[in-house]
C-alpha positions as CSV (number, residue, x, y, z in Angstrom):
1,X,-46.6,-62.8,-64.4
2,X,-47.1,-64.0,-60.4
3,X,-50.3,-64.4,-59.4
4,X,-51.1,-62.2,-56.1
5,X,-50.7,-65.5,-54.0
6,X,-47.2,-66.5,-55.5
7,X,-45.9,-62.9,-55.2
8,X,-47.5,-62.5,-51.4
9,X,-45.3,-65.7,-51.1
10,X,-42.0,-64.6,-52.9
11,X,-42.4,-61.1,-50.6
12,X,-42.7,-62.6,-47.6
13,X,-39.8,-64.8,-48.3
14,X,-38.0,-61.4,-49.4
15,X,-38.7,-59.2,-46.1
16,X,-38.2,-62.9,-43.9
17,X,-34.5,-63.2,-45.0
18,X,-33.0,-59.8,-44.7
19,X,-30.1,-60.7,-47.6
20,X,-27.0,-62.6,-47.5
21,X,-24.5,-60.1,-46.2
22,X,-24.8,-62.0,-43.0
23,X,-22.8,-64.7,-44.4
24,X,-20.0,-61.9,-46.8
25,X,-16.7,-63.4,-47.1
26,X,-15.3,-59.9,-45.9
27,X,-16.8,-59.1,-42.8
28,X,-15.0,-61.2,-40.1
29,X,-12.2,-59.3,-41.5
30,X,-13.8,-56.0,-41.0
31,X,-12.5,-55.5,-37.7
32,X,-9.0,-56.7,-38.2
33,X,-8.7,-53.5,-40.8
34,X,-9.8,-51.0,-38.2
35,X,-7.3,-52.7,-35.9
36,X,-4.7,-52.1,-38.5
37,X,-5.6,-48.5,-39.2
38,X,-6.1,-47.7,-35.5
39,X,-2.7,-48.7,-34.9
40,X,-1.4,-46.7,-38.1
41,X,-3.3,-43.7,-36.8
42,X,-1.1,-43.7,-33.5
43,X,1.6,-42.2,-35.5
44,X,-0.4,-39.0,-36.7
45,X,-2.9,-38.5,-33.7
46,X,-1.9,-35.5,-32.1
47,X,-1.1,-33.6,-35.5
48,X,-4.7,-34.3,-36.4
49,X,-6.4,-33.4,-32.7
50,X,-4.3,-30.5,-32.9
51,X,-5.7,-29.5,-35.9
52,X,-9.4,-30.1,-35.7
53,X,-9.4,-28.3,-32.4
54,X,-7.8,-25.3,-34.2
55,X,-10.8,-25.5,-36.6
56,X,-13.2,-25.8,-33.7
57,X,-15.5,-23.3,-34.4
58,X,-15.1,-22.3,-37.7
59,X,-17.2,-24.6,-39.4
60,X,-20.1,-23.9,-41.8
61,X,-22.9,-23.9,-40.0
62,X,-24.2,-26.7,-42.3
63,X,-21.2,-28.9,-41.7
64,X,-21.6,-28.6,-37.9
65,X,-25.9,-28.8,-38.2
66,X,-24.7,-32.4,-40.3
67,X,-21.9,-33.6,-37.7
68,X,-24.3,-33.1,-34.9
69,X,-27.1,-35.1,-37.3
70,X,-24.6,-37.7,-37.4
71,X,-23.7,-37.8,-34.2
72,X,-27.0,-39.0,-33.1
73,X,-26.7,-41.9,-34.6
74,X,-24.6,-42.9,-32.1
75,X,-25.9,-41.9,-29.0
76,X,-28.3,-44.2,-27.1
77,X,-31.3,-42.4,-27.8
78,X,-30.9,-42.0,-31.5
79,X,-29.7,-46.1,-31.8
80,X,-33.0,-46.5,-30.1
81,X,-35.0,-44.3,-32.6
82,X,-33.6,-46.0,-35.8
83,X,-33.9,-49.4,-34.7
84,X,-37.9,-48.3,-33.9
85,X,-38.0,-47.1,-37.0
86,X,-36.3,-50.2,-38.4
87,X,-39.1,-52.1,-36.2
88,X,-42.3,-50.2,-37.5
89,X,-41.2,-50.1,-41.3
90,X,-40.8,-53.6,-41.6
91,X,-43.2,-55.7,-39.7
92,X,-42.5,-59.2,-41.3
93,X,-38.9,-58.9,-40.4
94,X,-39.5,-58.1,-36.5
95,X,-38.3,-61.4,-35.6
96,X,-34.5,-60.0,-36.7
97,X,-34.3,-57.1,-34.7
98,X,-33.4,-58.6,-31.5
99,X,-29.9,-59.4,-33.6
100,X,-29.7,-55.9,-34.1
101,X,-30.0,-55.0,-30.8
102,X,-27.8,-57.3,-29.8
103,X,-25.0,-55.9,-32.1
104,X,-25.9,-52.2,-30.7
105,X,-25.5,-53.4,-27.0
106,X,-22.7,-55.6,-27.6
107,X,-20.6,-52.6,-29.1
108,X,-21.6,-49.9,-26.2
109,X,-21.0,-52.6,-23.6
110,X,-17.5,-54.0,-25.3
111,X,-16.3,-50.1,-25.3
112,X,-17.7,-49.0,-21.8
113,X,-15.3,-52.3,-20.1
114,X,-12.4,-51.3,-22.6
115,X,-12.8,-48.0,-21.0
116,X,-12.6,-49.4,-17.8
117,X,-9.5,-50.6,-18.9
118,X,-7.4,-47.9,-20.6
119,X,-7.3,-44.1,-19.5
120,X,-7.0,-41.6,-22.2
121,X,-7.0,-37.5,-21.9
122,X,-9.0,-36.4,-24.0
123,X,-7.7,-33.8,-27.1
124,X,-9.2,-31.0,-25.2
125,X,-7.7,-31.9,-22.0
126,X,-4.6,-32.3,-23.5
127,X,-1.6,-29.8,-23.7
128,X,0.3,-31.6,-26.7
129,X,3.8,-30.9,-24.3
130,X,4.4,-35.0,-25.1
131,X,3.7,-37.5,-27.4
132,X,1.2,-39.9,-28.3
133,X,1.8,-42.1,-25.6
134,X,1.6,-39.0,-23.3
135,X,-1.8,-38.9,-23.6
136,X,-2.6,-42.2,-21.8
137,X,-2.5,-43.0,-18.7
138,X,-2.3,-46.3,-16.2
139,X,-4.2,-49.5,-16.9
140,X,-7.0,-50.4,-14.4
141,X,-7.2,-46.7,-13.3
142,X,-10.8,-46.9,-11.7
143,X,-10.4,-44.1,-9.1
144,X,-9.3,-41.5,-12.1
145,X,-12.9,-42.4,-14.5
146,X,-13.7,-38.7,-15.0
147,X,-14.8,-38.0,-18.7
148,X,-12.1,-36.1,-19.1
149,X,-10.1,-39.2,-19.3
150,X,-12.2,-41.4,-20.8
151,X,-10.9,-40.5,-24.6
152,X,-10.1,-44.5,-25.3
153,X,-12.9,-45.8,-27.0
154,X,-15.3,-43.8,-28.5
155,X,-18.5,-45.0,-27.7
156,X,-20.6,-43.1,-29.9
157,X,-18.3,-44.7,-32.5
158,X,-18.3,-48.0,-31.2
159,X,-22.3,-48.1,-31.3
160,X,-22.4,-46.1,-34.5
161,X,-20.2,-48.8,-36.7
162,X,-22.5,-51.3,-34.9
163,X,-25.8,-49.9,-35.9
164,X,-24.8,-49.4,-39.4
165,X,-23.8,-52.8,-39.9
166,X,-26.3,-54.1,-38.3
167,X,-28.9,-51.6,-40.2
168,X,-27.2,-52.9,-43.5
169,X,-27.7,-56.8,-42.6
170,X,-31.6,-55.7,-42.4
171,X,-32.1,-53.3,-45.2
172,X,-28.9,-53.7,-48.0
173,X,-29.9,-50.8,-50.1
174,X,-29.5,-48.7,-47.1
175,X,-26.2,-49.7,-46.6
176,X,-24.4,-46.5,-48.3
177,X,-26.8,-44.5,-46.0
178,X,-25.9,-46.1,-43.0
179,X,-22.7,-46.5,-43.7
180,X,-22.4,-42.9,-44.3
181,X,-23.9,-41.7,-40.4
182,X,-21.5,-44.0,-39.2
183,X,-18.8,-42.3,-41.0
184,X,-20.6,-38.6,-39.7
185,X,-20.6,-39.6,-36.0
186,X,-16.7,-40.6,-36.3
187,X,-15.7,-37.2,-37.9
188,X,-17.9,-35.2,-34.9
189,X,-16.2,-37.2,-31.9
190,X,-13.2,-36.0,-33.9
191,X,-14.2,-32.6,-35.1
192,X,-15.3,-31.4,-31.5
193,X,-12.0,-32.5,-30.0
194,X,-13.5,-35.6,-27.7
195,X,-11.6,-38.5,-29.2
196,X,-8.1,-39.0,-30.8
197,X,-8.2,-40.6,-35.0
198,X,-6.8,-44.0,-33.0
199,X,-9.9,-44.0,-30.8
200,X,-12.6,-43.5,-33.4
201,X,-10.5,-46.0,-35.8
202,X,-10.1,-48.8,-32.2
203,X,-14.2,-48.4,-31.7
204,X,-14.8,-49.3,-35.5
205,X,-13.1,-52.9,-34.5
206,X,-15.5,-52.5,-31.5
207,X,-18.6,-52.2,-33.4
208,X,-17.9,-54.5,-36.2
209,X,-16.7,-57.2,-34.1
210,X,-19.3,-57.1,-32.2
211,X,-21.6,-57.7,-35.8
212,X,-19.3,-60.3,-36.7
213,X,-20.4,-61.9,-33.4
214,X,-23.9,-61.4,-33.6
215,X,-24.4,-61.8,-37.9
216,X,-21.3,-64.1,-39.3
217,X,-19.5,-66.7,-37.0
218,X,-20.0,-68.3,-33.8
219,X,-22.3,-69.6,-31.3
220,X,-24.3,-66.5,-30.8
221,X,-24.7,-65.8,-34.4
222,X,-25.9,-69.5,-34.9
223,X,-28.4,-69.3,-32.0
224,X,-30.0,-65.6,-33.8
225,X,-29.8,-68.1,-36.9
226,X,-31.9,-70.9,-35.5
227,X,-34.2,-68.6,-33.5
228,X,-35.2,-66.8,-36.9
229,X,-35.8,-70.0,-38.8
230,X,-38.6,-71.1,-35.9
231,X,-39.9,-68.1,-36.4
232,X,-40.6,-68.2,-40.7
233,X,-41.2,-72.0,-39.7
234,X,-44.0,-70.5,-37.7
235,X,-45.3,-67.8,-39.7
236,X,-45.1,-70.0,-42.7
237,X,-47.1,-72.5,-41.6
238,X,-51.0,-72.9,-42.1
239,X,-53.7,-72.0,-39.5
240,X,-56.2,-74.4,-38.7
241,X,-59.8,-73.2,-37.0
């Protein structure tokens, strides 16, 4: 048995260091398999837009109440809720959630400039007359930035992959949960006709590359590294009167 200073000691080192899964083997690789699937996906993206937005509508009304749950989670104001949530539940590892919010920023920031870039109609706004490559439009096409044809990214997505990786880094038994509203907020851009399979698939690479940025390799992932180890050095260290 501990005594109550040995476990107060072992905890703290516990909720200090949220896991290892900032260092897994497989998660620099994580975005390289959405890029591969995204680019799979090309070839069956208007049979499946076509389809969910036949389906539109007919829905249980608990699937749709569910899609919609998961949906918040990646929207700005539901990212911000979790990650207060995150903040007030675990008070002795505060000093990580600037990583996380770094990864959630990071994604919404890397898909609003790729969206910049690319111009997409959207599923509804499409008449399926053409193919896949129908549906986009010119690079650099600034003066034609209506929603409408902002389909490429998804940045619910985008931030949604993000948060759930980054939500995983700080509690791992949540990682099936998070993993899961991720998973929810990609089927809804899908299931209400907003965003193509390849778009939803494109913004996973999004999102996890931007946690491989922030949580496995790099300089930025090094800094968050150094910056949390002053901060146990600090909070480990005796007060003096």
């Amino acid at each position: 048995m501990l005594s109550s200073d040995a476990t107060s000691i072992v905890d703290q080192e516990v909720a200090l260091s949220p896991a290892s899964t900032a260092r897994c083997s497989w998660l620099p690789w994580l975005p390289v398999v959405f890029l591969m699937c995204g680019l799979m996906a090309l070839a069956i993206d208007c049979t499946v837009a076509q389809w969910c937005l036949r389906h539109h509508g007919n829905w249980s009304e608990y699937v749709e109440e569910l899609l919609q749950f998961g949906e918040s989670f990646g929207n700005g104001l539901g990212a911000v809720l979790f990650i207060l949530a995150a903040f007030q539940l675990a008070p002795k590892r505060r000093r990580t959630i600037p990583r996380v919010i770094a990864i959630v920023v990071g994604a919404a920031i890397a898909a609003d400039l790729v969206k910049l870039l690319v111009t997409r109609t959207r599923p509804y706004s499409f008449d399926f007359s053409g193919g896949v490559w129908e549906t986009f439009g010119q690079w650099f096409s600034l003066a034609n930035m209506e929603s409408v044809n902002q389909s490429f990214p998804s940045g619910h997505t985008a931030v949604a992959v993000g948060l759930a990786i980054a939500l995983s880094w700080h509690y791992p038994r949540g990682a099936w949960l998070f993993s899961a509203l991720a998973f929810l907020a990609a089927c809804q851009r899908l299931q209400c006709g907003a965003h193509y399979l390849s778009d939803v698939l494109f913004s996973a690479a999004i999102g996890s590359t931007a946690a491989v940025v922030c949580l496995s390799i790099g300089p930025i992932a090094r800094w968050f590294d150094q910056w949390e180890s002053r901060g146990k050095a600090i909070e480990g260290h005796p007060k003096h009167d």
